[in-house]
BALOBA-1460 file (C-alpha; in Angstrom, 3 decimals):
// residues 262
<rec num="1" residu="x" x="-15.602" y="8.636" z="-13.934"/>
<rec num="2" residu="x" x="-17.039" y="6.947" z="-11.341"/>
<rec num="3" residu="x" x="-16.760" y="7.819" z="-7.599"/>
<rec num="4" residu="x" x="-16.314" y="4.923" z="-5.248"/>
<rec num="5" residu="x" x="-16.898" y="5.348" z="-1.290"/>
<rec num="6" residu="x" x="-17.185" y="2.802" z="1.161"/>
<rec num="7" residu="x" x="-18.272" y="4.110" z="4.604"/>
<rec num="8" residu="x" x="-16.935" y="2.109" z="7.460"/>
<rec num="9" residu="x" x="-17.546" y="2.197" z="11.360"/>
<rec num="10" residu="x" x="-13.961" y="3.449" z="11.579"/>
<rec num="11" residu="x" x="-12.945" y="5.386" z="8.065"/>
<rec num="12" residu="x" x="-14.215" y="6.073" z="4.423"/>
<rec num="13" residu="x" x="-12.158" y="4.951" z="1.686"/>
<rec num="14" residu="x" x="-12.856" y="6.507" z="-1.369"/>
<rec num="15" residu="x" x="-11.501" y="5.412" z="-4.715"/>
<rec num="16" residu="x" x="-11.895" y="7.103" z="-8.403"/>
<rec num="17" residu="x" x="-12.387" y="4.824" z="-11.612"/>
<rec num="18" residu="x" x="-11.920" y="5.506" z="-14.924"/>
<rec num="19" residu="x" x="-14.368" y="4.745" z="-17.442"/>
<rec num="20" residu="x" x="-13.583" y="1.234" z="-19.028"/>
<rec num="21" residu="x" x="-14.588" y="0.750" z="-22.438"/>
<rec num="22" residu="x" x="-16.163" y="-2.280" z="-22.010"/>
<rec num="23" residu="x" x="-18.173" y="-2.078" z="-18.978"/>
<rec num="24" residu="x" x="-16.688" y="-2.601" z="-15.566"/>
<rec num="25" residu="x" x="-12.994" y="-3.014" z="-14.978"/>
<rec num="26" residu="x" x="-12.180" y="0.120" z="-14.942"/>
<rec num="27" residu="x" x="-8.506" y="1.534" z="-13.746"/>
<rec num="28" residu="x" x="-8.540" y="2.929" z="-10.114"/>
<rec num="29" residu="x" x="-6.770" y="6.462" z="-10.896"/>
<rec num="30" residu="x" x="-7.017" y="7.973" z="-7.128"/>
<rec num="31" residu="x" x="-7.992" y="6.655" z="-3.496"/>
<rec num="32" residu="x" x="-8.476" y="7.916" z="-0.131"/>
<rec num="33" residu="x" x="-8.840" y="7.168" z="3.406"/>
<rec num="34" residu="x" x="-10.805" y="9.342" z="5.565"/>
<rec num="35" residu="x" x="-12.222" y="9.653" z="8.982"/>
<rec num="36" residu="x" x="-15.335" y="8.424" z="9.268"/>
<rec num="37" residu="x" x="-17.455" y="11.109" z="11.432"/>
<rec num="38" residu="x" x="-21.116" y="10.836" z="12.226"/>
<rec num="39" residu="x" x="-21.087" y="14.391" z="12.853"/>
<rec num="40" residu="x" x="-19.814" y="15.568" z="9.499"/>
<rec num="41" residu="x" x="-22.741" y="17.159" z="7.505"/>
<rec num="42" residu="x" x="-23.524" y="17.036" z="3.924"/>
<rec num="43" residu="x" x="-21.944" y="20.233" z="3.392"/>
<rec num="44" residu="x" x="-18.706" y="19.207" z="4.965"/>
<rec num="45" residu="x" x="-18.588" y="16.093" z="3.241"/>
<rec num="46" residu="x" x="-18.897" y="18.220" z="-0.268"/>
<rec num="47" residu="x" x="-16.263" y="20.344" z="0.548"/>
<rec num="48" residu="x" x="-13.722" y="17.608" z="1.839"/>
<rec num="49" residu="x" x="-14.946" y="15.714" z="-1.600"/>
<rec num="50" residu="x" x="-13.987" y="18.825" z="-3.776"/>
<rec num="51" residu="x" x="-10.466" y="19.532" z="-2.231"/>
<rec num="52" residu="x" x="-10.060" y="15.458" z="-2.527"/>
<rec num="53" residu="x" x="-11.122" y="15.644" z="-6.093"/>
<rec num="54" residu="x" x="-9.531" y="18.759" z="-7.414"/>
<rec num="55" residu="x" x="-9.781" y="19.672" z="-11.188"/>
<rec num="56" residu="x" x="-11.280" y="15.696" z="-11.119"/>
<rec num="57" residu="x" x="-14.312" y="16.584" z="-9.895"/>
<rec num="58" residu="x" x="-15.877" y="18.134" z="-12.851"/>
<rec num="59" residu="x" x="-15.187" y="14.746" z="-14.317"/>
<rec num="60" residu="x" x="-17.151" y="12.839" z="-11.879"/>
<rec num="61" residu="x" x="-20.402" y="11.546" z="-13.493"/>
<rec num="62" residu="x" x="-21.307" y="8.506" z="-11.159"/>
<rec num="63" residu="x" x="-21.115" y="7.658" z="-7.676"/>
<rec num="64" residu="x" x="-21.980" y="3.974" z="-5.559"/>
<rec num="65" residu="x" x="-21.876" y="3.558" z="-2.093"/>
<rec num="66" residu="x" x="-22.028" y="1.587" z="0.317"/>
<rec num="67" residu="x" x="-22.218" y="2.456" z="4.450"/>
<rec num="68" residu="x" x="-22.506" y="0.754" z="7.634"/>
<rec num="69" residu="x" x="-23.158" y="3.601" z="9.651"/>
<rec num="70" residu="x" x="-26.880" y="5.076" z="8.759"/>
<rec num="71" residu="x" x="-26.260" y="8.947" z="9.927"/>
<rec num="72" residu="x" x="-24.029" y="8.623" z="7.646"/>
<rec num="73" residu="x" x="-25.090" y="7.616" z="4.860"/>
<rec num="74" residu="x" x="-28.238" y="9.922" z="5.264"/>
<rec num="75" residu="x" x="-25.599" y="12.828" z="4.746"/>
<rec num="76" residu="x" x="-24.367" y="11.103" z="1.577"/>
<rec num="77" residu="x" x="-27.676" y="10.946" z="0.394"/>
<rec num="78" residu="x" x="-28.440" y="14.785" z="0.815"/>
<rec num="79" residu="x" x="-24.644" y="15.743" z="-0.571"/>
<rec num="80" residu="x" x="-25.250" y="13.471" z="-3.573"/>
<rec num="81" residu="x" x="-28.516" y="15.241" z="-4.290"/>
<rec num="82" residu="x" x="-27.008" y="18.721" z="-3.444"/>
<rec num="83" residu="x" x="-23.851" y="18.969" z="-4.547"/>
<rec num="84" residu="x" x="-23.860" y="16.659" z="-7.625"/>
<rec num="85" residu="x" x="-27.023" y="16.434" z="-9.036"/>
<rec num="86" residu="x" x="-25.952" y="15.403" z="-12.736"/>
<rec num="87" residu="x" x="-24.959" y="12.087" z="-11.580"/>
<rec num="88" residu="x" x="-26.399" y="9.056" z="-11.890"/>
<rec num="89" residu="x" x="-25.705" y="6.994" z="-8.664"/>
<rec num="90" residu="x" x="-26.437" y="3.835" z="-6.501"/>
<rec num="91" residu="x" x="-26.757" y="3.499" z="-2.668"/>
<rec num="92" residu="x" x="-26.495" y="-0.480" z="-2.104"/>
<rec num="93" residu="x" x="-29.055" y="-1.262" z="-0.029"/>
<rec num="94" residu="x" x="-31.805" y="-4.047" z="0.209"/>
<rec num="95" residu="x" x="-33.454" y="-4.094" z="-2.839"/>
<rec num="96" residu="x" x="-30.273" y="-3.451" z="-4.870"/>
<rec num="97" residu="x" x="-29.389" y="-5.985" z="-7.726"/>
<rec num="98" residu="x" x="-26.234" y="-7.330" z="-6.585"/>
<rec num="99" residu="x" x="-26.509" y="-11.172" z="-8.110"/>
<rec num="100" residu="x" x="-25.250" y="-12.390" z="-5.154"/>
<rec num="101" residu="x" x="-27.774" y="-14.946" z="-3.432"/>
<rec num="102" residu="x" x="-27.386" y="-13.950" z="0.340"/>
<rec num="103" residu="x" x="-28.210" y="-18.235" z="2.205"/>
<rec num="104" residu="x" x="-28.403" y="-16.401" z="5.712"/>
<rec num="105" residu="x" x="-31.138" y="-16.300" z="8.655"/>
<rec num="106" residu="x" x="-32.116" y="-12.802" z="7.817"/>
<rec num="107" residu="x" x="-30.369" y="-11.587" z="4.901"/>
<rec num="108" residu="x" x="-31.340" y="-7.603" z="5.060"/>
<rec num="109" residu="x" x="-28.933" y="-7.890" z="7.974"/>
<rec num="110" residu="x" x="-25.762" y="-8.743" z="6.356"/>
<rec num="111" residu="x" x="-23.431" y="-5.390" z="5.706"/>
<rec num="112" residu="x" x="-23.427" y="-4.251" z="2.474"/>
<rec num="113" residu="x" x="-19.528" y="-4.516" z="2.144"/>
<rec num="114" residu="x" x="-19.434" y="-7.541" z="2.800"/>
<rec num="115" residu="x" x="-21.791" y="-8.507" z="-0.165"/>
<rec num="116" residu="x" x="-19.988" y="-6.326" z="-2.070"/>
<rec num="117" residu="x" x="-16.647" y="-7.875" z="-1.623"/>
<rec num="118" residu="x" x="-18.394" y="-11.022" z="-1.986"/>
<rec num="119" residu="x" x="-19.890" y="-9.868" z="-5.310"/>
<rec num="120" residu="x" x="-16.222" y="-8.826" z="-6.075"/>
<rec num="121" residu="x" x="-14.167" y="-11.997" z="-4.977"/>
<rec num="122" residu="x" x="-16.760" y="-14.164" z="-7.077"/>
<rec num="123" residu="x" x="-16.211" y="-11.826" z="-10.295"/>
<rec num="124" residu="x" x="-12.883" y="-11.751" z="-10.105"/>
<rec num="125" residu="x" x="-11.748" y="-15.026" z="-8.661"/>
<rec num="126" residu="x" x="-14.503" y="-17.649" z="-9.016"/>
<rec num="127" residu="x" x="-16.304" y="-19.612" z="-5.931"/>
<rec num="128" residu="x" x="-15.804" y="-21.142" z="-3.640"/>
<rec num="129" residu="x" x="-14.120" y="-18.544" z="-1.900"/>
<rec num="130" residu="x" x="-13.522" y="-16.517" z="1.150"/>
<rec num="131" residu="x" x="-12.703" y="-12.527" z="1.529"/>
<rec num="132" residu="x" x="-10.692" y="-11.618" z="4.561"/>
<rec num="133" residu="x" x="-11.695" y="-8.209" z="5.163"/>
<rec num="134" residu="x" x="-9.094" y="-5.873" z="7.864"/>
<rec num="135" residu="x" x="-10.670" y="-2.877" z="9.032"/>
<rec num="136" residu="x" x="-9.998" y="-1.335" z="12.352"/>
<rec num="137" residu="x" x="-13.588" y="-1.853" z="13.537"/>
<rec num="138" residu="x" x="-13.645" y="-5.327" z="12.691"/>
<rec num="139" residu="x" x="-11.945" y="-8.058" z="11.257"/>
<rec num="140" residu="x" x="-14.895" y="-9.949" z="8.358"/>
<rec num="141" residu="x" x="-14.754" y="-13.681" z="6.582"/>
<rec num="142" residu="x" x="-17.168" y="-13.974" z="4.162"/>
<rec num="143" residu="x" x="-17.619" y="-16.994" z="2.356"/>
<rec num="144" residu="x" x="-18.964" y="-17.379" z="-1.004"/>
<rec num="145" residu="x" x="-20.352" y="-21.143" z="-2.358"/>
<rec num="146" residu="x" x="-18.549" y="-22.544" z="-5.684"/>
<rec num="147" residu="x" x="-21.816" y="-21.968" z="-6.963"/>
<rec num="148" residu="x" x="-21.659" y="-18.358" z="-6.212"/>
<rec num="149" residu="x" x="-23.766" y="-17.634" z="-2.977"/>
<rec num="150" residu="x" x="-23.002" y="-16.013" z="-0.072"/>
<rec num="151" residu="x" x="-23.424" y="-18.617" z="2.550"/>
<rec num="152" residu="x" x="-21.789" y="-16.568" z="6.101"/>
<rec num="153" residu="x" x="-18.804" y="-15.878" z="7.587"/>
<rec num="154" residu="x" x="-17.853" y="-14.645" z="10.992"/>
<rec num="155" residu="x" x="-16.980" y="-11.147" z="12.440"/>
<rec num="156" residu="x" x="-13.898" y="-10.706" z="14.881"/>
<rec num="157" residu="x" x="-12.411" y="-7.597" z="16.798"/>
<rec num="158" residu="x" x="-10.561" y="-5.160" z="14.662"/>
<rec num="159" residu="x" x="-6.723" y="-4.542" z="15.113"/>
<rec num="160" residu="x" x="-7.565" y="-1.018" z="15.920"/>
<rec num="161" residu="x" x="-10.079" y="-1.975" z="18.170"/>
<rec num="162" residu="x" x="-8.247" y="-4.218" z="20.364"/>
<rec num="163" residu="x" x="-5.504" y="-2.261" z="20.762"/>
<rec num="164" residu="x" x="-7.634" y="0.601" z="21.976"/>
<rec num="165" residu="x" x="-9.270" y="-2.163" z="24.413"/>
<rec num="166" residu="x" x="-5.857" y="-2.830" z="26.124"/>
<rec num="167" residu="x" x="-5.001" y="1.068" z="26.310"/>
<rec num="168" residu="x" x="-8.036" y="1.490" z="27.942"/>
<rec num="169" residu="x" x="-8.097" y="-1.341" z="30.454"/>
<rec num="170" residu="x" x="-4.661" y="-2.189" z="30.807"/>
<rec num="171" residu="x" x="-3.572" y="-0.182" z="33.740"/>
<rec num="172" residu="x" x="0.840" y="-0.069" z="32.866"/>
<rec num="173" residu="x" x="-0.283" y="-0.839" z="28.914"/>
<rec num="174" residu="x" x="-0.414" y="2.364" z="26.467"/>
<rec num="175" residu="x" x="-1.669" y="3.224" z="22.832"/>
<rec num="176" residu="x" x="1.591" y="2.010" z="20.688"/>
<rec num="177" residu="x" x="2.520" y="2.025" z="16.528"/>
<rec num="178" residu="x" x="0.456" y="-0.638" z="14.712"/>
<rec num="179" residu="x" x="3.518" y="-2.112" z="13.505"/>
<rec num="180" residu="x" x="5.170" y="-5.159" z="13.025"/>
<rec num="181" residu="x" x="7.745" y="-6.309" z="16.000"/>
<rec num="182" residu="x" x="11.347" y="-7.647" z="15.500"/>
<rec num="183" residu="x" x="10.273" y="-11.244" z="17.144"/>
<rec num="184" residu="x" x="7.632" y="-12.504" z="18.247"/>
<rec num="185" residu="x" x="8.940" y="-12.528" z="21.561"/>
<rec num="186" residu="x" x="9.006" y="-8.992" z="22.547"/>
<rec num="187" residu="x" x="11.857" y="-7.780" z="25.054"/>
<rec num="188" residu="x" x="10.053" y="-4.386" z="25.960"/>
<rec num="189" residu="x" x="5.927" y="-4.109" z="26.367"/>
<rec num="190" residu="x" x="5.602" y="-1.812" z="23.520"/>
<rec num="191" residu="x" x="6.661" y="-4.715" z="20.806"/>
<rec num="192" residu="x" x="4.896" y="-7.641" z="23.298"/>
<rec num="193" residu="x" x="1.452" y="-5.155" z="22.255"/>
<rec num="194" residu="x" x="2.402" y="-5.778" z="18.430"/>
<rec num="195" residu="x" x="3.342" y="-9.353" z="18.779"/>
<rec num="196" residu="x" x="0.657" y="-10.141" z="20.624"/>
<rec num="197" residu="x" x="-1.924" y="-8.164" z="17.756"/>
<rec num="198" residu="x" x="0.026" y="-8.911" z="14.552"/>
<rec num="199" residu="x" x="1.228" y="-12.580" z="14.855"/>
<rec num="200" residu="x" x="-2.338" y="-13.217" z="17.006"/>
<rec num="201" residu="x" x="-4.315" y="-11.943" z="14.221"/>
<rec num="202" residu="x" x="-2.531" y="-13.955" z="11.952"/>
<rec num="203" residu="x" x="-2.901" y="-16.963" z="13.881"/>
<rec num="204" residu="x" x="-6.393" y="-16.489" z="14.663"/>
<rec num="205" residu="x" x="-7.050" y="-15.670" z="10.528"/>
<rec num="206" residu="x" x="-5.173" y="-19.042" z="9.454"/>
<rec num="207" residu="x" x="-7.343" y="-21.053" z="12.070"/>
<rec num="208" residu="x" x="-10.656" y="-19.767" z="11.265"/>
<rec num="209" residu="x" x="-10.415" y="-20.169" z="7.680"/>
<rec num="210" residu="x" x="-8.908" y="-23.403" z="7.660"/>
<rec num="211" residu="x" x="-12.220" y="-24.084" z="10.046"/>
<rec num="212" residu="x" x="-14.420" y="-22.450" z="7.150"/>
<rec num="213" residu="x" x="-12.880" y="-24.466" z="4.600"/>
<rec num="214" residu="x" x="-13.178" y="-27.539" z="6.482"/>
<rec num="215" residu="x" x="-16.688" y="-26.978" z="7.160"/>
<rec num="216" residu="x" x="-17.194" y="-26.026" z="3.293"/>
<rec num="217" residu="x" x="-16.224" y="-29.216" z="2.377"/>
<rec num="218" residu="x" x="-13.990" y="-28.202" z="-0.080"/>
<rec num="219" residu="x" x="-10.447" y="-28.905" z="-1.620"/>
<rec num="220" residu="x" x="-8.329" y="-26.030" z="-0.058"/>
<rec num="221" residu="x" x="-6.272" y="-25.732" z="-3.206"/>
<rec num="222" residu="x" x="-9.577" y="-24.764" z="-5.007"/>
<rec num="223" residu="x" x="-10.549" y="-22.206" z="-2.680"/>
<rec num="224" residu="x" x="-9.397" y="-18.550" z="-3.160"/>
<rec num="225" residu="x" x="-8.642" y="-16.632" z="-0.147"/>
<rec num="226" residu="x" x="-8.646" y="-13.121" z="-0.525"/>
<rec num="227" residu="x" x="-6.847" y="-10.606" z="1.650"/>
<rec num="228" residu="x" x="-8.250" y="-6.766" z="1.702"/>
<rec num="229" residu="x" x="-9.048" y="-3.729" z="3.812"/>
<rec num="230" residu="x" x="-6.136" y="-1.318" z="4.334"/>
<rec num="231" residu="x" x="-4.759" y="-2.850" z="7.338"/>
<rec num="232" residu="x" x="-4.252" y="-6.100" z="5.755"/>
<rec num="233" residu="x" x="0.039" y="-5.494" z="4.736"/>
<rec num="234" residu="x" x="0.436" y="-5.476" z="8.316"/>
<rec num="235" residu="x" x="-0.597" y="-9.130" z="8.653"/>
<rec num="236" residu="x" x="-0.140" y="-10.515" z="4.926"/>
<rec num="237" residu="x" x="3.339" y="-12.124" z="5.287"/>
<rec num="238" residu="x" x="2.515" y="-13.708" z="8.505"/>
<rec num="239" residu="x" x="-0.458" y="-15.902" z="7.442"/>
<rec num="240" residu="x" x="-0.424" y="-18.824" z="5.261"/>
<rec num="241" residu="x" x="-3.707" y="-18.789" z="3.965"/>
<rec num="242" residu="x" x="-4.395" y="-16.119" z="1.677"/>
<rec num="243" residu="x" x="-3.674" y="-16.627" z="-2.287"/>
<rec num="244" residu="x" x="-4.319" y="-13.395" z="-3.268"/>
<rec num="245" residu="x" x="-4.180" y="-9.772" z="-1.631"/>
<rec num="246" residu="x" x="-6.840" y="-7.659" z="-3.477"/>
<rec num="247" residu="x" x="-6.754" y="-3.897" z="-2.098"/>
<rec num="248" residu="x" x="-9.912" y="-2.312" z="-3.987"/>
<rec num="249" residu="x" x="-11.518" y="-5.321" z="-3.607"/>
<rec num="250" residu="x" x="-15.058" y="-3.575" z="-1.978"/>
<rec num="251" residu="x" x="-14.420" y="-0.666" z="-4.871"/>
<rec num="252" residu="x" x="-14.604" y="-2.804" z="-7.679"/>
<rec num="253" residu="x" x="-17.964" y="-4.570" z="-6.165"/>
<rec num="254" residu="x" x="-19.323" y="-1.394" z="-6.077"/>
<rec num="255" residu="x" x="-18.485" y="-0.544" z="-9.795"/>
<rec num="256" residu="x" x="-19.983" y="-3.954" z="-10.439"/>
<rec num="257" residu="x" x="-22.839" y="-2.917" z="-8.393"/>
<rec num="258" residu="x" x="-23.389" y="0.308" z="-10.216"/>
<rec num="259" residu="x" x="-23.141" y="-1.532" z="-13.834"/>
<rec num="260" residu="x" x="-26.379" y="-3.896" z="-12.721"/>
<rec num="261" residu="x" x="-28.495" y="-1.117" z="-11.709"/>
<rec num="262" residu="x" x="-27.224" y="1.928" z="-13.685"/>
């Protein structure tokens, strides 16, 4: 089986595949979604693994990743060599055959999820396209070419992120449920907080990639727009764009990943 992780700012999610018999494609039989802590050692992140895993871990004979926070992924790195040294594994990196043509300024800048899931969304739905990625860090559009390259995108404020911003700043405002509100105009301030971050995400998603496709040139009934990252069912049904909602989206990239370089 192979073990999935992709290391955000905010958490980990972790998913298990089982071994396909024809090469990639394989079912995802268990996830998780972890804290991510820069703190946690190698030996922590074993032992979290191993209660995660259970009797599975004996089964686990390769392992991708993919991080965006270095300290990190140095941990991984030592843990991988440590604590599972039978397994063949890939840390997607520069360097890394993805088949993904990166068209950017600097390319070894670009996170490596978001070639990933553009590496996935190409695989799986054909270009052009463009991956909507909802983390609590940070909201990502990535845009792939019809002819398969990744050409950009933009990065916005994470749901998480924003509403930490206004707890913080917002002298009578306080932390409140990520949740969807009964209208969009709120009669108390704790629902005028989730209108105001589920129905303005949504908004601001729908305008900027109806601005991508515009500037793509395209036919927006041939574009796929893809919808991942676990906070995405909070906005889904409020946003008119998206044609497909892909969940382990960035976890089958990486099992693509892993096939090209194993």
């Amino acid at each position: 089986m192979l073990l999935a992780a992709d290391i955000g700012n905010s958490h980990t999610v972790l998913g298990l595949l089982a071994d396909a018999p024809d090469g990639p494609g394989g079912e995802v039989v268990a996830d998780w979604r972890v804290g991510t802590e820069a703190r946690r050692t190698a030996d922590e992140w074993a032992v979290l693994l191993r209660g995660l895993l259970g009797e599975r871990h004996g089964e686990v004979d390769k392992i991708a990743v993919c991080a965006t926070v270095p300290a990190v992924l140095h941990e991984w790195r030592d843990m991988i060599a440590r604590h599972f040294p039978g397994c063949r594994h890939v840390v997607v990196e520069p360097g890394v055959r993805t088949g993904v043509p990166v068209v950017m300024d600097n390319p070894r800048e670009v996170g490596s999820d978001r070639i990933i899931n553009a590496l996935a969304v190409v695989t799986e739905f054909g270009g052009p396209a463009i991956v909507v990625d909802f983390g609590g860090t940070a909201t990502t559009f990535d845009v792939v070419s019809a002819s398969g390259q990744y050409v950009g995108g933009a990065i916005a404020p994470g749901i998480e992120v924003s509403l930490e911003a206004l707890g913080r700043r917002g002298a009578q405002l306080r932390h409140v449920e990520i949740a969807r509100p009964r209208s969009v105009i709120a009669k108390n301030t704790v629902e005028a907080l989730q209108s105001g971050l589920v129905f303005g995400v949504a908004s601001q998603v729908d305008g900027i990639v109806a601005r991508m496709i515009q500037e793509l040139d395209a036919d927006p009934a041939e574009v796929s727009v893809v919808a991942t990252g676990y906070l995405a069912p909070l906005v889904l049904g409020e946003c008119r764009c998206f044609t497909a909602h892909s969940p382990w989206l960035t976890l089958r990239g990486l099992e693509l990943v892993f096939e090209r370089n194993r």
